[in-house]
C-alpha positions as a Markdown table, in Angstrom:
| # | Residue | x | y | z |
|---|---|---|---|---|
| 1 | Unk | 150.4 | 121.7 | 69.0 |
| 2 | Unk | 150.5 | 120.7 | 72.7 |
| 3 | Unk | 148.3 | 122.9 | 75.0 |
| 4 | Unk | 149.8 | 121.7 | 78.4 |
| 5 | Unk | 148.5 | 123.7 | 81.8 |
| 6 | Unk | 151.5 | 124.7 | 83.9 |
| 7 | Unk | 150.6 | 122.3 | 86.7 |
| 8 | Unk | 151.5 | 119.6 | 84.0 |
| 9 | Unk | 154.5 | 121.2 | 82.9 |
| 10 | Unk | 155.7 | 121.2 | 86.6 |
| 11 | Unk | 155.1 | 117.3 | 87.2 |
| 12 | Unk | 156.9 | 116.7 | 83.8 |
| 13 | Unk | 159.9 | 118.8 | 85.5 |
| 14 | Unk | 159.6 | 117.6 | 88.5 |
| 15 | Unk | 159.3 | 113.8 | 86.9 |
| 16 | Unk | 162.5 | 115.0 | 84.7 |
| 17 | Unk | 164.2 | 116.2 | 88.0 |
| 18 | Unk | 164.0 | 113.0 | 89.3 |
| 19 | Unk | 164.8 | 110.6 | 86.7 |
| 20 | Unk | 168.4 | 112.8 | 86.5 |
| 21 | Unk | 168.8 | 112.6 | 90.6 |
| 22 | Unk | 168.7 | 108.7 | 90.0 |
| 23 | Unk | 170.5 | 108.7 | 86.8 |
| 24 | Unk | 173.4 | 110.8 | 88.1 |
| 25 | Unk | 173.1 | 108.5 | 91.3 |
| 26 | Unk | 173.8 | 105.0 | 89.4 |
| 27 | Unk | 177.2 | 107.0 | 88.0 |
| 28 | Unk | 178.9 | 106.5 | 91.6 |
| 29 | Unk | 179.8 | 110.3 | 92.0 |
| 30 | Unk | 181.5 | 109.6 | 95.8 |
| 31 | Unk | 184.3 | 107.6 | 94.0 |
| 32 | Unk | 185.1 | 110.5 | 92.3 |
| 33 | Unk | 186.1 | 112.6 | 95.3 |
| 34 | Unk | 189.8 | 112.2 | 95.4 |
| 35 | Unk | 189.7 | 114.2 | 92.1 |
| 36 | Unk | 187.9 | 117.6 | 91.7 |
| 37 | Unk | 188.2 | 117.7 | 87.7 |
| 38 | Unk | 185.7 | 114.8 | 87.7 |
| 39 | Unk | 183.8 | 115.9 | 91.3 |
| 40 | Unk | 182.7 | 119.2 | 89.7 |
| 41 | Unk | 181.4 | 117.6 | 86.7 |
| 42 | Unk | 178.6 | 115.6 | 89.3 |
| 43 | Unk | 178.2 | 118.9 | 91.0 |
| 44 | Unk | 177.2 | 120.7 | 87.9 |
| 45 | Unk | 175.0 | 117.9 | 86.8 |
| 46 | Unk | 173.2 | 118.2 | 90.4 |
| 47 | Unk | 172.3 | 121.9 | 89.6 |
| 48 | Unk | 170.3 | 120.7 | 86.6 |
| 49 | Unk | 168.3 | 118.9 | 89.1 |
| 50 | Unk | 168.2 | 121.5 | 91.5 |
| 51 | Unk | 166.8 | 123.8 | 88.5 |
| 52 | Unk | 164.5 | 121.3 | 87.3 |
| 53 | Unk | 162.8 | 120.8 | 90.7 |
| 54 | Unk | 162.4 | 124.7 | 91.5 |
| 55 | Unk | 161.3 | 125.5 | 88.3 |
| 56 | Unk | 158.7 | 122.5 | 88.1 |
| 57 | Unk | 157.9 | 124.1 | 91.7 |
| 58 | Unk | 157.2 | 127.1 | 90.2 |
| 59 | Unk | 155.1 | 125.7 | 87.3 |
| 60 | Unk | 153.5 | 124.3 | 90.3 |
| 61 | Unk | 152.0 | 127.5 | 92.1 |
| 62 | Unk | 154.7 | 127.0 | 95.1 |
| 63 | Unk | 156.5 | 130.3 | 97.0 |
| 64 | Unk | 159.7 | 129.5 | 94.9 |
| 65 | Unk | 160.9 | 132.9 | 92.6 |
| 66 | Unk | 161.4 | 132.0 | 89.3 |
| 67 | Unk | 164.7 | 133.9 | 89.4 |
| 68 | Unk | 165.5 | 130.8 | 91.7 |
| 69 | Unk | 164.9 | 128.4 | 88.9 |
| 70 | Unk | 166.2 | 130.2 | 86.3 |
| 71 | Unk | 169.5 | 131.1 | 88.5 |
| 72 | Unk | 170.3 | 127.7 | 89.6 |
| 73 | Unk | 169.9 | 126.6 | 85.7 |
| 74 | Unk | 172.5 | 129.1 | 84.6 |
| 75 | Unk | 174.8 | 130.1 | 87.6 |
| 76 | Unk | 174.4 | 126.7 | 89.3 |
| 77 | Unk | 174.3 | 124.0 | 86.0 |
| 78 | Unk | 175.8 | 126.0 | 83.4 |
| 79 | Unk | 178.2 | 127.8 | 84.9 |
| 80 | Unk | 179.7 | 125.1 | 86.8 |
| 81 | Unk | 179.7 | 123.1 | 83.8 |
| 82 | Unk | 181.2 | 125.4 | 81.6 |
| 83 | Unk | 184.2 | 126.1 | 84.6 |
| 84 | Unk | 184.2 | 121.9 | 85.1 |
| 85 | Unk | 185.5 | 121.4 | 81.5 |
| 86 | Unk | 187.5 | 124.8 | 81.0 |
| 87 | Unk | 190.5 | 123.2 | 82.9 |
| 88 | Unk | 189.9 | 119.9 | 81.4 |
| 89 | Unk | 190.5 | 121.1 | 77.8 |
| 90 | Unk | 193.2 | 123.5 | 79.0 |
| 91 | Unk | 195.1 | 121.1 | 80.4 |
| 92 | Unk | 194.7 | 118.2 | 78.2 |
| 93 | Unk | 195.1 | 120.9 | 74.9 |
| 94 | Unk | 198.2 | 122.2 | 76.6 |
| 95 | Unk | 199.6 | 118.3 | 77.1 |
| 96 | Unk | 199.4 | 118.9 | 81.0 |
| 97 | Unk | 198.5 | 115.7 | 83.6 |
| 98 | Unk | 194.4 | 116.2 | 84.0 |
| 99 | Unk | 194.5 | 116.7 | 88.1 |
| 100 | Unk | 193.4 | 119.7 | 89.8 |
| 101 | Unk | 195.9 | 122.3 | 91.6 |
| 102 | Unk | 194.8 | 123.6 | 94.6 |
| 103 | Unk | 193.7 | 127.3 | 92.7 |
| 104 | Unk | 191.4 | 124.7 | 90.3 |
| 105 | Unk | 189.5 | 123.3 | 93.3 |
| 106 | Unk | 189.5 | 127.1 | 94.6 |
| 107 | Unk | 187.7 | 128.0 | 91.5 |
| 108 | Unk | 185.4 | 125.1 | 91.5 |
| 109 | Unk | 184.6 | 126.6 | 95.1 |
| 110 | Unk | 184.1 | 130.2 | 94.5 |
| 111 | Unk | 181.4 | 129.6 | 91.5 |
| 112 | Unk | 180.1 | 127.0 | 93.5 |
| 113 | Unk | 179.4 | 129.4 | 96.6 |
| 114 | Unk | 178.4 | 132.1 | 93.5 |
| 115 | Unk | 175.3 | 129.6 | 92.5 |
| 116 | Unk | 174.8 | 129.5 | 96.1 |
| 117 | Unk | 174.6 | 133.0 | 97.5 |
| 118 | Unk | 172.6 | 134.0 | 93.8 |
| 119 | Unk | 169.9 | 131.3 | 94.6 |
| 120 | Unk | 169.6 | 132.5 | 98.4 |
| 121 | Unk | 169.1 | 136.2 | 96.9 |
| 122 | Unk | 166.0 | 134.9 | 95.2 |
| 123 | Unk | 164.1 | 134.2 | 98.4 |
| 124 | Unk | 165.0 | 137.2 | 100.8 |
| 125 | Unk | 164.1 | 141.0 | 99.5 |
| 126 | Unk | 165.9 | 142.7 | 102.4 |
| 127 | Unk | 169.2 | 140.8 | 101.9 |
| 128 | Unk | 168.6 | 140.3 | 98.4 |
| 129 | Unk | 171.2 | 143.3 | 97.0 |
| 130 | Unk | 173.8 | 142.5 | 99.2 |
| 131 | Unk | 173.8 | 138.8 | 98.2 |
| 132 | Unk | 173.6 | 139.9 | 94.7 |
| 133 | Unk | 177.1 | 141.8 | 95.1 |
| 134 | Unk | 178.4 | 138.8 | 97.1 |
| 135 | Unk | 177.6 | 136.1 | 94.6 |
| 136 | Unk | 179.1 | 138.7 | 91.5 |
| 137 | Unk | 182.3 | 138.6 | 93.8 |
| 138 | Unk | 182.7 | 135.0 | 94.4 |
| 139 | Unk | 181.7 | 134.0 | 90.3 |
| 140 | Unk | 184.3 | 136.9 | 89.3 |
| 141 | Unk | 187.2 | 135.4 | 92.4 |
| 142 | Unk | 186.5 | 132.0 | 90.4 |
| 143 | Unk | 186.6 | 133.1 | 86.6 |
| 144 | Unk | 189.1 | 135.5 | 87.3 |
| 145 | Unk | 191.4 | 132.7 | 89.3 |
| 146 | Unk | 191.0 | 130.9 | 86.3 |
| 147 | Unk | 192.1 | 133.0 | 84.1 |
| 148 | Unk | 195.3 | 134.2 | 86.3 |
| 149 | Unk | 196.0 | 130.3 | 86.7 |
| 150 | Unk | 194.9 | 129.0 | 82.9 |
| 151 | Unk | 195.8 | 131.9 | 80.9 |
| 152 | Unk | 199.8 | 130.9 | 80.9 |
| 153 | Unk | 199.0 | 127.7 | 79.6 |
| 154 | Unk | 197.1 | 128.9 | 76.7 |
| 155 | Unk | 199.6 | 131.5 | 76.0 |
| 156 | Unk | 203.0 | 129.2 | 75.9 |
| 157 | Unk | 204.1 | 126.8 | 73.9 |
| 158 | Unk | 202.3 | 123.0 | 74.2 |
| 159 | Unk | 204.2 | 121.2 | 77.3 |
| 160 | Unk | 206.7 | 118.4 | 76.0 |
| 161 | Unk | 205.8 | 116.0 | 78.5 |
């Protein structure tokens, strides 16, 4: 139906990239710092942009990998995402206070750094397998974390409280 060349496909992303930075912008995400349940969900929303922009970069003929693009989609957006409402639902299924412990905001960290260190593995070849092993051991620290702190919650009795 639509026959688009992949330097228009970039400018849309890149165009799409931008109208998100702005949008997510107008939603204030600095008075949201004094609690990580609703800091991470900005964060995650910011990968989306990163994504966008290296993938419409791509589209666009530049020296970015598309592993970069495609990586920064799913480690950085989705995975943070999925982790940013994991704890919210646990908590809020479980009848707990929605705040972050100190092991939440230690998750949010480790898959944050696992987006991170995956994305810089895209643009070196010589370093490229030991950031690969690094990244897998932060994003396991942070779902596993998760799991050690979470997994009593979902296994007891709803709190009373």
């Amino acid at each position: 139906m639509f026959d688009l060349a992949p330097r228009d496909v970039g400018a849309v992303l890149l165009l799409g990239a931008a109208l998100n930075l702005w949008r997510m912008l107008r939603w204030r995400g600095v008075a949201t710092r004094a609690e990580p349940l609703l800091v991470i969900l900005h964060i995650g929303y910011g990968w989306l942009v990163v994504g966008a922009v290296l993938l419409g970069l791509t589209e666009l003929g530049a020296d970015v990998p598309l592993s970069a693009a495609v990586h920064a989609l799913t480690a950085g957006a989705i995975g943070t995402m999925i982790l940013a409402v994991m704890p919210r639902v646990t908590l809020g299924h479980t009848g707990r206070a929605l705040t972050a412990s100190r092991a939440t905001s230690l998750c949010f960290i480790l898959v944050g750094l696992a987006a991170l260190v995956r994305l810089a593995a895209a643009f070196t070849l010589e370093w490229s397998m030991p950031l690969l092993i690094v990244s897998a051991c932060f994003w396991i620290g942070g779902f596993g974390l998760f799991l050690l702190s979470y997994g009593p919650f979902l296994l007891s009795p709803r709190d009373a409280r």
